[in-house]
C-alpha positions as CSV (number, residue, x, y, z in Angstrom):
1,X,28.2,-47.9,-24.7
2,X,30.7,-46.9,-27.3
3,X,31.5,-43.6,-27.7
4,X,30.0,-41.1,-30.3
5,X,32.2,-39.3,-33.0
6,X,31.6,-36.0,-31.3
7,X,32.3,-37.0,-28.1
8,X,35.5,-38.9,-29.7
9,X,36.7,-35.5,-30.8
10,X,36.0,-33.6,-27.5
11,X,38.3,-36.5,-25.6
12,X,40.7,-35.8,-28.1
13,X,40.4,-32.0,-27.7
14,X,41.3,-31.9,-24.1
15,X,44.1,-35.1,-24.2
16,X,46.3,-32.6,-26.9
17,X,45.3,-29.3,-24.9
18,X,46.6,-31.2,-21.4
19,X,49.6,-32.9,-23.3
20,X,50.8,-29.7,-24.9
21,X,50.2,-27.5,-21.5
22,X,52.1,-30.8,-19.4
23,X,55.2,-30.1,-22.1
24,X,55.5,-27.1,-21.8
25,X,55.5,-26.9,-17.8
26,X,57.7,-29.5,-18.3
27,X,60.1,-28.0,-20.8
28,X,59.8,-24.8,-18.7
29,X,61.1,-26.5,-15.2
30,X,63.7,-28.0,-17.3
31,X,65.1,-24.5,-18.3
32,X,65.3,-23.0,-14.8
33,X,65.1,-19.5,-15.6
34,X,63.2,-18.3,-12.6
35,X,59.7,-18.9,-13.6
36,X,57.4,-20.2,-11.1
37,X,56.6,-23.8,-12.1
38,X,53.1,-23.7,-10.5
39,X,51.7,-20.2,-11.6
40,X,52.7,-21.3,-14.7
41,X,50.9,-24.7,-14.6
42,X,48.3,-23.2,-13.2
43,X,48.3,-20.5,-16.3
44,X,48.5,-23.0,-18.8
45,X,45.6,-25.2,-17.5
46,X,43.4,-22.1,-17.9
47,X,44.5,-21.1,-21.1
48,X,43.8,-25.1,-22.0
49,X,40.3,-24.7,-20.5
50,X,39.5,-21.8,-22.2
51,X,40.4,-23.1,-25.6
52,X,38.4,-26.2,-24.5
53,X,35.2,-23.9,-23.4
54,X,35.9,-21.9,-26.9
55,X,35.8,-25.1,-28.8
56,X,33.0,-26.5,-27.2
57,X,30.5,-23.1,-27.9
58,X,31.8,-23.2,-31.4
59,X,30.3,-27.0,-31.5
60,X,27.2,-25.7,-30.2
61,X,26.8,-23.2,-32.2
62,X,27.5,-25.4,-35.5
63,X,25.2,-28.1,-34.5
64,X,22.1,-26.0,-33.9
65,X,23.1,-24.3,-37.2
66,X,23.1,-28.0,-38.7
67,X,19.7,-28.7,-36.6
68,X,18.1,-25.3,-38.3
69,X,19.7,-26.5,-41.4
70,X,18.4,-29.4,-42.2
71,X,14.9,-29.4,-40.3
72,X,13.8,-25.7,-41.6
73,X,10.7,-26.2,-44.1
74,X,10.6,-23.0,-45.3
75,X,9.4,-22.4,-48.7
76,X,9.2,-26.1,-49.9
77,X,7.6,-27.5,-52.4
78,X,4.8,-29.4,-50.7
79,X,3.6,-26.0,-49.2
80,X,3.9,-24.7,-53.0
81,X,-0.2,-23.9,-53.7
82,X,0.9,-23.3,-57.6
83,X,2.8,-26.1,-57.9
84,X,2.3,-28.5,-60.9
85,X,3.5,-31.3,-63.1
86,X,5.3,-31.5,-65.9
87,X,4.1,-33.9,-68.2
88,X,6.5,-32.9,-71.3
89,X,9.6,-32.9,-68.8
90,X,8.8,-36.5,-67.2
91,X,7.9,-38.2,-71.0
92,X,11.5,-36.8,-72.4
93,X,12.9,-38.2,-69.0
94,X,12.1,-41.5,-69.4
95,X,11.8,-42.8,-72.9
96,X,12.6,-46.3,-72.3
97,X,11.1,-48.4,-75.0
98,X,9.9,-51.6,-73.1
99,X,8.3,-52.2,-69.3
100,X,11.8,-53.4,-67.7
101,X,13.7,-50.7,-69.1
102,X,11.0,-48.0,-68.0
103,X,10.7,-49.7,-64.7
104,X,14.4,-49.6,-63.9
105,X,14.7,-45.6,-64.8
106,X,11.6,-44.9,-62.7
107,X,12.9,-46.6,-59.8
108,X,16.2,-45.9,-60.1
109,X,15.8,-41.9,-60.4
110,X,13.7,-42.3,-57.1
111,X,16.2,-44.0,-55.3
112,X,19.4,-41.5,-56.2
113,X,17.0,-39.0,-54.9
114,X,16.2,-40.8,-51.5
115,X,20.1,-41.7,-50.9
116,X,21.9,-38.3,-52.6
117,X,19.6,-35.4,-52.7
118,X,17.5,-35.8,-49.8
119,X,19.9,-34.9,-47.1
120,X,17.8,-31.7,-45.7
121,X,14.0,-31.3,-45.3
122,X,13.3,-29.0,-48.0
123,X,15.2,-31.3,-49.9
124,X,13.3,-34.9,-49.2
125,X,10.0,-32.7,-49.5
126,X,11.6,-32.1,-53.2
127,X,12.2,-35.3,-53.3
128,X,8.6,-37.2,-52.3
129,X,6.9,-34.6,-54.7
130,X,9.2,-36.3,-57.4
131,X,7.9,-39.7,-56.0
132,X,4.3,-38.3,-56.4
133,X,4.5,-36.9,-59.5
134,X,5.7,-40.2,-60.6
135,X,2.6,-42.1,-59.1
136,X,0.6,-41.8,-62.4
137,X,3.3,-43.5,-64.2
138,X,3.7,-46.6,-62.1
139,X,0.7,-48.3,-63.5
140,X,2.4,-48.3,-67.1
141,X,5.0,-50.4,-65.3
142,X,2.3,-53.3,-63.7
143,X,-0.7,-52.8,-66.2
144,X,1.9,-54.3,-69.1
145,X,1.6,-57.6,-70.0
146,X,5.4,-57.9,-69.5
147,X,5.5,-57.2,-66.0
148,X,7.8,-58.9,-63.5
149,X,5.5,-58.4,-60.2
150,X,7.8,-60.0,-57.8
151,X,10.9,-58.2,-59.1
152,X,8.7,-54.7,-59.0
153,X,6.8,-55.0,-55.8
154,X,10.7,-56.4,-54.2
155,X,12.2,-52.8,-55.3
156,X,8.9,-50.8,-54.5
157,X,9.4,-52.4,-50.9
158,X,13.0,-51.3,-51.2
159,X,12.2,-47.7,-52.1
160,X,9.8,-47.3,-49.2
161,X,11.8,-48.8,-46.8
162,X,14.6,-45.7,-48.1
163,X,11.6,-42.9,-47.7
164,X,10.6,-44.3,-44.2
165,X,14.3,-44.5,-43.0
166,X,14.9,-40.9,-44.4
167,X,11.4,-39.7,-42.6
168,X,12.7,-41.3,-39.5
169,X,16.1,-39.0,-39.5
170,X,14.2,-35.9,-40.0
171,X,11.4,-37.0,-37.3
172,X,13.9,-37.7,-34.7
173,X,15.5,-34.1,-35.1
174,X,12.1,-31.7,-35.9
175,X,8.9,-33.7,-35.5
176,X,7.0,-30.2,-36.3
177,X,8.6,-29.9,-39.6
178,X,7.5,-33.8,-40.6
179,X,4.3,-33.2,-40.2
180,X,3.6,-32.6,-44.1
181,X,6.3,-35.0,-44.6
182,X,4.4,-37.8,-42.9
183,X,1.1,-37.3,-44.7
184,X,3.0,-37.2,-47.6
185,X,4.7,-40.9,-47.4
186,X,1.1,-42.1,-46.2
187,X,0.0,-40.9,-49.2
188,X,2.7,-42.3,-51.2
189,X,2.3,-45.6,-49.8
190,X,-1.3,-45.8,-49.9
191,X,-1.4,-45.4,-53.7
192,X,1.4,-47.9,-54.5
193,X,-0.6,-50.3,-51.9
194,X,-4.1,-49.5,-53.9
195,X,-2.4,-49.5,-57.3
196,X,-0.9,-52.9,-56.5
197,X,-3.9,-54.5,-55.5
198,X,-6.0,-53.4,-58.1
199,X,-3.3,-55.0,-60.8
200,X,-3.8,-58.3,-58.4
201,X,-7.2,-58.3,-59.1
202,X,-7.8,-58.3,-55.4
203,X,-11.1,-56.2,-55.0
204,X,-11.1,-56.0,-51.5
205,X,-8.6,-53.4,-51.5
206,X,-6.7,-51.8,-48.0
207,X,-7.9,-48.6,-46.6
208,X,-4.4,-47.2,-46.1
209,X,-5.5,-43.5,-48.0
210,X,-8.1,-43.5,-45.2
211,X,-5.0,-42.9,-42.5
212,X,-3.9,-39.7,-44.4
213,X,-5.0,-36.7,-42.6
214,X,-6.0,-34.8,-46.1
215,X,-6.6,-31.5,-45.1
216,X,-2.9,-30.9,-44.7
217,X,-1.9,-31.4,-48.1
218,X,-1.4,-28.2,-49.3
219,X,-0.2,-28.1,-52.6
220,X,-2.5,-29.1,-55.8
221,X,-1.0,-32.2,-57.3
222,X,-0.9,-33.8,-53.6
223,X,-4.4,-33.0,-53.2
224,X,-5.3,-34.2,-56.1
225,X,-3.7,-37.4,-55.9
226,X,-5.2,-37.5,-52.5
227,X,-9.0,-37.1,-53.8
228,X,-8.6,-38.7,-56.9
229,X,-7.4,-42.4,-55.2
230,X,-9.7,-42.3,-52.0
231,X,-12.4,-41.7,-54.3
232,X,-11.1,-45.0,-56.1
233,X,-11.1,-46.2,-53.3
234,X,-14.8,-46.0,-52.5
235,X,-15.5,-46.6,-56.0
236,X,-14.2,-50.0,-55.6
237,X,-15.3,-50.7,-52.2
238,X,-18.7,-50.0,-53.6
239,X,-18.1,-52.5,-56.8
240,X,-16.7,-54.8,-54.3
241,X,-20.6,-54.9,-52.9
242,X,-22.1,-55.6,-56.0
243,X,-20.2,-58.7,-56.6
244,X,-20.7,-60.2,-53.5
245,X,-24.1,-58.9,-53.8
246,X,-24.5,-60.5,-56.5
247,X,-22.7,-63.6,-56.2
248,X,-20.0,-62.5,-59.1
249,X,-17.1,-63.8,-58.0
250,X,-14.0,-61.2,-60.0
251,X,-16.4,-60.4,-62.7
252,X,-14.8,-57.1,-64.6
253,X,-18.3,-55.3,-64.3
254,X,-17.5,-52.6,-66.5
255,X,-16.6,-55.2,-69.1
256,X,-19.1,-55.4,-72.0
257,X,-20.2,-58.9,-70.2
258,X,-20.3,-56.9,-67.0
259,X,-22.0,-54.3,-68.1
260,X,-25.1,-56.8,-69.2
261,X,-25.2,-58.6,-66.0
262,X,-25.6,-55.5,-64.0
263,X,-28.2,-54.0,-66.0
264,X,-30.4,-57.1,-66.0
265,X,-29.9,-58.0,-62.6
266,X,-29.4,-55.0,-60.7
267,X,-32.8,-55.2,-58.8
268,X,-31.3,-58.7,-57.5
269,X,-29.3,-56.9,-55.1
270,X,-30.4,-56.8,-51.7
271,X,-31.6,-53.6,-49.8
272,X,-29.2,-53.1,-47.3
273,X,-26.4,-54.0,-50.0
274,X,-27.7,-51.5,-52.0
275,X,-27.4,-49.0,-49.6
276,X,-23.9,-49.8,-49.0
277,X,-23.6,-49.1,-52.9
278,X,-24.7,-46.0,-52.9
279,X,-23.4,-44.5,-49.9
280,X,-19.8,-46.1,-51.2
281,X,-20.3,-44.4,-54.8
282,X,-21.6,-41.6,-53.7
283,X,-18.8,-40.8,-51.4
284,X,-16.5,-41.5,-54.4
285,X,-18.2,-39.0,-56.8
286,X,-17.6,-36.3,-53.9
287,X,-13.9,-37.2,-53.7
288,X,-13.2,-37.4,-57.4
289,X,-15.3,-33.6,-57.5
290,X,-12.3,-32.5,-55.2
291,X,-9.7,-33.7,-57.1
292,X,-11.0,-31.8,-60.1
293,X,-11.2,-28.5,-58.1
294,X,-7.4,-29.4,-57.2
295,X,-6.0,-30.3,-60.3
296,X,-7.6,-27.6,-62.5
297,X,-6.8,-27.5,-66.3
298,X,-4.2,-30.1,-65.9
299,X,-5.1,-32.5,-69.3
300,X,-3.6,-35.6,-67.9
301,X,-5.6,-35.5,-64.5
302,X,-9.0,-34.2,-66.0
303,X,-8.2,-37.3,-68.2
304,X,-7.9,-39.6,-64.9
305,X,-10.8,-38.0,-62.9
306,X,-13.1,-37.4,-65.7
307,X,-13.1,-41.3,-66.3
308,X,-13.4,-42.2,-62.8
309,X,-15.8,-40.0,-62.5
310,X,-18.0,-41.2,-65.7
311,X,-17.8,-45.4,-64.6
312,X,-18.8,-44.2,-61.0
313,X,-22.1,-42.6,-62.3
314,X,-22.5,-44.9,-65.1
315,X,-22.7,-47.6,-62.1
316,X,-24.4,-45.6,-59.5
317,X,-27.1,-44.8,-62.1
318,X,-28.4,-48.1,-62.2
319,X,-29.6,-47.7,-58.4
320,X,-30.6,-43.9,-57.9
321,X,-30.7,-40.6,-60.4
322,X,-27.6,-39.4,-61.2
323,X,-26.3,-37.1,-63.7
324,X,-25.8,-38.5,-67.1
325,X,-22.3,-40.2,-67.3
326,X,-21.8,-39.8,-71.0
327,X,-20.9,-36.1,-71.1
328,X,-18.5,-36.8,-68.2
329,X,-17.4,-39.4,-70.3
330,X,-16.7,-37.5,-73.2
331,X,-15.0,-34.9,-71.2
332,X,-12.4,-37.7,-70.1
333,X,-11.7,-38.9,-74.0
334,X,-11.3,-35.1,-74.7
335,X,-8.8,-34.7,-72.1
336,X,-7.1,-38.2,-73.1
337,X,-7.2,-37.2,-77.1
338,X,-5.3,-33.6,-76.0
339,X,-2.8,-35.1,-73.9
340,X,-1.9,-37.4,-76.6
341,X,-1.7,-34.3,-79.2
342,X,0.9,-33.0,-76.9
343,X,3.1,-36.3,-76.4
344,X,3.2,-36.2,-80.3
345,X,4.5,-32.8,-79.9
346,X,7.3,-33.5,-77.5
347,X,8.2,-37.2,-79.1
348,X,7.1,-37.2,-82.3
349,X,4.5,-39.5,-83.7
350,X,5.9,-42.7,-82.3
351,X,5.3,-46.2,-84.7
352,X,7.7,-48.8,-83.7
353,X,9.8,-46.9,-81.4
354,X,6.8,-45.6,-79.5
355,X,8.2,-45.4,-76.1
356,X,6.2,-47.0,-73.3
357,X,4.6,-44.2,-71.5
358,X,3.2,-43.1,-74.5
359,X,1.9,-46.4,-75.3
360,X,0.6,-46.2,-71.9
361,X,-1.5,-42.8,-72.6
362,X,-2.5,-44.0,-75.5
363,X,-3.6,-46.7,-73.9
364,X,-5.4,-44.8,-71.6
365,X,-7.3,-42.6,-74.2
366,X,-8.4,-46.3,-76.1
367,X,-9.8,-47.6,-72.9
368,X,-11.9,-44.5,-72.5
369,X,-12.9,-44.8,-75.8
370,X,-14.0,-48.4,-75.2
371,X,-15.7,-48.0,-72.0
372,X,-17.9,-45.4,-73.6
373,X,-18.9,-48.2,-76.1
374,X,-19.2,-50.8,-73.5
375,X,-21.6,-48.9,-71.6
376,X,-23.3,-47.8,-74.2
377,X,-24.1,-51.4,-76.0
378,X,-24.2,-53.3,-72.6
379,X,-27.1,-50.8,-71.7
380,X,-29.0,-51.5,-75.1
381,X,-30.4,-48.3,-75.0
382,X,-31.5,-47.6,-78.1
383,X,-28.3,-44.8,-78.4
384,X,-25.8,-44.6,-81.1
385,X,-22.6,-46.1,-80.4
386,X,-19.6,-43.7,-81.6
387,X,-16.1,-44.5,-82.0
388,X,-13.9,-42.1,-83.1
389,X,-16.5,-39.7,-84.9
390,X,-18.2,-43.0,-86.7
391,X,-21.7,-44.7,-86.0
392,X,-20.4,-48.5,-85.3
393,X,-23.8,-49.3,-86.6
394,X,-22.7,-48.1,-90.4
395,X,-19.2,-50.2,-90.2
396,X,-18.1,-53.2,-91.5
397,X,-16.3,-55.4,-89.2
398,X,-13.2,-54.3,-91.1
399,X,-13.7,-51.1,-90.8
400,X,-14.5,-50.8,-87.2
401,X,-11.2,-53.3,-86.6
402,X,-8.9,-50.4,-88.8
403,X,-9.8,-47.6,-87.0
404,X,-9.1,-49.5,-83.4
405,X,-5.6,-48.3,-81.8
406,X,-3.4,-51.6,-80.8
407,X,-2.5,-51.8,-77.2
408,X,-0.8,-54.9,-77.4
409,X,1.5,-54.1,-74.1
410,X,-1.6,-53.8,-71.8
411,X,-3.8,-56.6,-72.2
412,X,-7.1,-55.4,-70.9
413,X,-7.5,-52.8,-73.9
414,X,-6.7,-56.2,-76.7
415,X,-10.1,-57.6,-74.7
416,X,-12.3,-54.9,-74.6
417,X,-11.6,-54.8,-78.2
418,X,-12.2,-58.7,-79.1
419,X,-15.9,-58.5,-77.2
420,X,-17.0,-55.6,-79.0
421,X,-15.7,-56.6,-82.1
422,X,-17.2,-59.9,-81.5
423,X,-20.4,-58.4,-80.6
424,X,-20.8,-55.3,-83.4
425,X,-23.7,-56.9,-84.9
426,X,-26.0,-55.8,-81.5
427,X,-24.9,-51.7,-82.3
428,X,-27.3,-49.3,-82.0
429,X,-28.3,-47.5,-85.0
430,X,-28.8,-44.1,-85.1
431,X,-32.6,-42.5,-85.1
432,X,-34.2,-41.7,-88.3
């Protein structure tokens, strides 16, 4: 087995201690001046050992320093019960202009931080809070209709592969300490594996959130990420059901089209199905009322939750009583609307050098937006279809096509847009 660089360094301790003490008896000998050769040998060999023993406690000493050092966990960030994200601070960060650009700063900043500021516990627990701060901005990089999916998911595997290593190190010297730090990379993971599949299209999506032990999390944005994706996660295990309930095949079913077929042919699905439905939505709404106790007056998650929240009991409402979704709904484009008041604050009012992430908010505030209408003509409920302040009912197809914000870099926004546009005619009117 070859040799360690400590123990290197001990076997060169103790050759230069018996070299020097052999010279010196030697030299001594040589000069014949009386002194006993042996005692002396003898002395010098203890003097040797004793620098050796000296040297050796000193290495002790420095390595269960080191240990302490770099395993300690006190006062980190992922303990942090007031912690929260800074919005402002991650949009002046990273405003590249396109999807590659954007996706080469995001993962790029992450990996410096695995390889060059993650070299102590409290410093990778920095470190994967970065990484799940970021999490909300990853889907601006694969929603865009520019995305490179094999180049992102190839450094995505990379960057895991760097967190795992890194977990490994700090496992193998203080598996106590890693405790938080393993639930975190869980977490981590199972977000980028649900965020991935969803953009695939692939509905039957991996329970990996299901292995993290939540209760550990401590601080609020890790909690909140927590509740917020396992209650997507139910949500689209439950959707899931309905299409193969219903014989759907990848049918968007909060798509205008959608939205039809599952209001005329919801008592098509079959009892124990339906069961499955509501047990899967239900458990969603409980997690998504979590994360909104977690995130508290945080504008861009009351934004993410709020709409989860709203399609989950638009959906669930079809099967049982449920509270109305519209409110909920309304509270989500609220949210959205603010958030994007601030972005123009910190960027300025974009036009053609709009960066990406806040195309990708603005984005987000649209779709809201268009769900609401999708949901609200799909159901033909007699209600009054409103888009930004204005009764569609009352617009020409101009005017309903000017006041619509272009999303051209995220392509499901560009076909809500064409179906409702195509469909304006069949708006509600308002009463009296």
């Amino acid at each position: 087995m070859r040799p360690t660089r400590a123990q290197l360094i001990y076997m060169l301790v103790i050759l230069l201690i018996l070299a020097a003490a052999i010279i010196a008896s030697v030299w001594i000998y040589q000069a014949r001046q009386g002194i006993d050769l042996v005692s002396f040998t003898v002395s010098m060999v203890s003097f040797g050992i004793s620098l050796l023993a000296l040297f050796i406690a000193l290495q002790t000493y420095i390595s269960i320093d080191s240990v302490y050092k770099i395993s300690r966990m006190d006062g980190n960030i992922l303990d942090n019960e007031h912690y929260v994200t800074s919005v402002p601070e991650l949009l002046k960060r990273f405003q590249a202009l396109d999807e590659p650009s954007l996706q080469d700063a995001l993962f790029s900043s992450i990996e410096m931080k695995l390889k060059r500021e993650s070299a102590t516990a409290v410093d990778f627990a920095d470190t994967l809070q970065y990484m799940v701060d970021l999490i909300v901005l990853f889907p601006a990089v694969f929603s865009a209709s520019a995305v490179d999916r094999k180049r992102y998911q190839a450094r995505m595997n990379a960057l895991l592969a760097l967190a795992d290593k890194r977990k490994a190190v700090l496992s193998s010297v203080n598996k106590g300490a890693a405790i938080q730090i393993n639930e975190v990379v869980k977490l981590f993971k199972g977000v980028v594996t649900y965020q991935r599949l969803v953009a695939e299209g692939n509905f039957k999506v991996h329970g990996e959130l299901l292995d993290v032990r939540g209760p550990i999390l401590r601080n609020p944005v890790t909690r909140t990420v927590y509740h917020n994706y396992l209650g997507l996660y139910y949500n689209k295990k439950g959707m899931h059901r309905i299409r193969e309930g219903l014989q759907l095949g990848q049918m968007d079913l909060l798509s205008l089209e959608g939205v039809e077929t599952l209001t005329r042919r919801d008592a098509e699905l079959a009892p124990e199905c339906r069961e499955e439905v509501i047990m899967y939505l239900g458990a969603a709404l409980g997690q998504f009322d979590k994360a909104l106790d977690a995130c508290g007056e945080d504008d861009m998650w009351l934004g993410f939750i709020h709409y989860n929240q709203a399609r989950t009991l638009f959906v669930l409402g079809q099967f049982i009583n449920v509270d109305d979704w519209q409110p909920v709904m309304d509270n989500a484009i609220r949210a959205r609307s603010q958030l994007n008041h601030l972005i123009r604050e910190v960027l300025g009012q974009g036009g053609p050098e709009t960066t990406h992430l806040q195309a990708f908010f603005l984005y987000q505030e649209e779709l809201a937006r268009l769900m609401k209408l999708n949901f609200l003509v799909g159901k033909a409920a007699g209600e009054p279809a409103i888009y930004r302040g204005h009764d569609m009912a009352e617009l020409s197809a101009d005017q309903f096509e000017g006041l619509l914000t272009l999303c051209a870099r995220f392509p499901q926004v560009p076909r809500y847009q064409q179906e409702l546009s195509a469909r304006r005619v069949q708006f509600a009117t308002s009463p009296g």
